[in-house]
N, C-alpha and C positions, 0 to 999 in steps of 0.2 A: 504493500500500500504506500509506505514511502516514495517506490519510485514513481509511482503514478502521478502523486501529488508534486514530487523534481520537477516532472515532464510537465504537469500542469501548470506549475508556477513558471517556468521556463517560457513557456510557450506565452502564456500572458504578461512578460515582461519581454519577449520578443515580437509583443504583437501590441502594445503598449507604444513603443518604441519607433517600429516602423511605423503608426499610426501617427505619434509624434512627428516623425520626419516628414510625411506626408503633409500632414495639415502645415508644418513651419516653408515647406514649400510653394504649396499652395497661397499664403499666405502672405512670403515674399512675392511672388508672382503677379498677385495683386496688389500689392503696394506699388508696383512699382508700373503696374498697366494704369493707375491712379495718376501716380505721379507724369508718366510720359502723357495722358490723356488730359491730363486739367494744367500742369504743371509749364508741360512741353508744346504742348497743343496738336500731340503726333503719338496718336494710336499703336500700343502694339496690335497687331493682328493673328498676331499668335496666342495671344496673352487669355484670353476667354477658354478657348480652345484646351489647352492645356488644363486650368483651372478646370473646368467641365470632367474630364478623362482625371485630374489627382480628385476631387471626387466623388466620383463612380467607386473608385477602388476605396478610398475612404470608407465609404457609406456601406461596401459590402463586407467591409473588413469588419469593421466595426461592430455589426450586428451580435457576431458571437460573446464575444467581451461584456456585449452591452447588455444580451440576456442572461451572462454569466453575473452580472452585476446587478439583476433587479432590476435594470434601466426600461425596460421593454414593456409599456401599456401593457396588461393581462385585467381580465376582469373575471374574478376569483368568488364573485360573490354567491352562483353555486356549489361550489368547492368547499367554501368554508361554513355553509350553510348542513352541509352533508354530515352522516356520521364520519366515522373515522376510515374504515375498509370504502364506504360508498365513494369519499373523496379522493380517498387514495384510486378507485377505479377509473373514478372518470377524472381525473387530470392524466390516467393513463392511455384511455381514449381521445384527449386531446394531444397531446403527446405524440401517438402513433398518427391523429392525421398529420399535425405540424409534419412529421416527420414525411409522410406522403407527398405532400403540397412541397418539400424540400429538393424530395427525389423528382419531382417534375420538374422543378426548377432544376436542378443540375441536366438532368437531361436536356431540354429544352433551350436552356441557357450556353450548355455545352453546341446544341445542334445553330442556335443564331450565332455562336462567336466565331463556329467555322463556317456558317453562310456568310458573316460578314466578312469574313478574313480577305475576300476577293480587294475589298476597297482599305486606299491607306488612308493616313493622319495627314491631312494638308500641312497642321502647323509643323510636325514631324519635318517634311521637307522644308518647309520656310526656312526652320532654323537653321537646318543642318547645311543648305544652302546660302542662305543670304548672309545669315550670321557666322556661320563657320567656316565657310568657304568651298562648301563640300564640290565636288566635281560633281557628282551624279546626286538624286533625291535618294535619302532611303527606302522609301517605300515601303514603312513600317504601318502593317498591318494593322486595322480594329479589330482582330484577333484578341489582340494584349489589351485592348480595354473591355471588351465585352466580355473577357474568359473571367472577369470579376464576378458576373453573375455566377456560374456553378461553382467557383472556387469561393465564394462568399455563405452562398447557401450550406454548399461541401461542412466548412466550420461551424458554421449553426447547427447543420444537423448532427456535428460531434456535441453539441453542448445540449441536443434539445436528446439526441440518445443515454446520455449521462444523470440527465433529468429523467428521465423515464426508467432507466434501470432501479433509480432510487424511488419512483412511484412501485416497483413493480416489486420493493423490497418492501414498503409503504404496507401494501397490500397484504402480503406473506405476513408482516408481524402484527398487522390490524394497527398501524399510527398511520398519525393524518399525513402526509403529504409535503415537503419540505419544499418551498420554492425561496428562489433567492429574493429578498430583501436587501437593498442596499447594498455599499461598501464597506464590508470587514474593515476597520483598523489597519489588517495587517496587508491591503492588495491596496492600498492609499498610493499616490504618487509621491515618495519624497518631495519634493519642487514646490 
């Protein structure tokens, strides 16, 4: 059980982090299409674009974290109205569809990110051209923006099966139902 909880903690301080990096990008990105637009009076046109695609990935990153945190609207109020076993069943019933609607989404998500993969990122070439000097455009794929969707669900549906093991242990021992509340003290951001 130890190592489970390494891996687990590991994973949400590397997913913490990249999220971090993310948003501080995004974030520069925009100050600075601010500044060149009001400041300069000369638009980046790359500048949206990009922000849009950091995100995508944000928002799907995110999700897991966010359910593992209690952050995620749930409305619990026949759950907690329940006995103890009856509540425990049915947040395992919700549980298995989330988990459904997840698997659709990875599929689905997977099959738009290789139908899109055909067309690239204009800003992608912009930059790598006008700003970098490139010879030829990259022709980086929406591939790598869209595969957020099954790769975002993918992690949720590790947090929302994690959840449900413990509905389904809930059940066996007749207690109600554990969902996350809040930020533990100990999964706080230093900062």
């Amino acid at each position: 059980m130890a190592i489970l909880t390494s891996i687990a903690q590991a994973y949400r301080a590397l997913m913490v982090a990249v999220l971090g990096f993310l948003m501080a990008v995004l974030f520069a990105v925009m100050c600075v299409q601010v500044f060149f637009r009001y400041g300069l009076n000369a638009s980046l046109i790359w500048a949206e674009e990009v922000c849009r695609y950091l995100l995508i990935w944000v928002s799907f990153l995110a999700c897991g974290i966010a359910y593992q945190r209690g952050e995620i609207a749930a409305m619990r109020i026949l759950v907690e109205a329940l006995p103890a076993r009856l509540a425990a069943l049915c947040a395992l019933i919700a549980d298995a569809a989330v988990l459904v609607l997840l698997g659709v989404l990875v599929v689905f998500g997977w099959k738009y990110a290789v139908f899109s993969g055909g067309q690239t990122m204009p800003a992608a070439d912009f930059i790598w051209t006008d700003i970098f000097g490139g010879e030829e455009p990259t022709n980086l794929s929406l591939f790598w923006i869209y595969v957020a969707i099954p790769v975002g669900a993918a992690l949720l549906g590790v947090h929302v099966a994690v959840h449900l093991i413990g509905c389904v242990r809930s059940l066996a021992s007749g207690q109600r139902p554990v969902f996350p509340e809040g930020v533990p003290e100990e999964w706080e951001s230093p900062l």
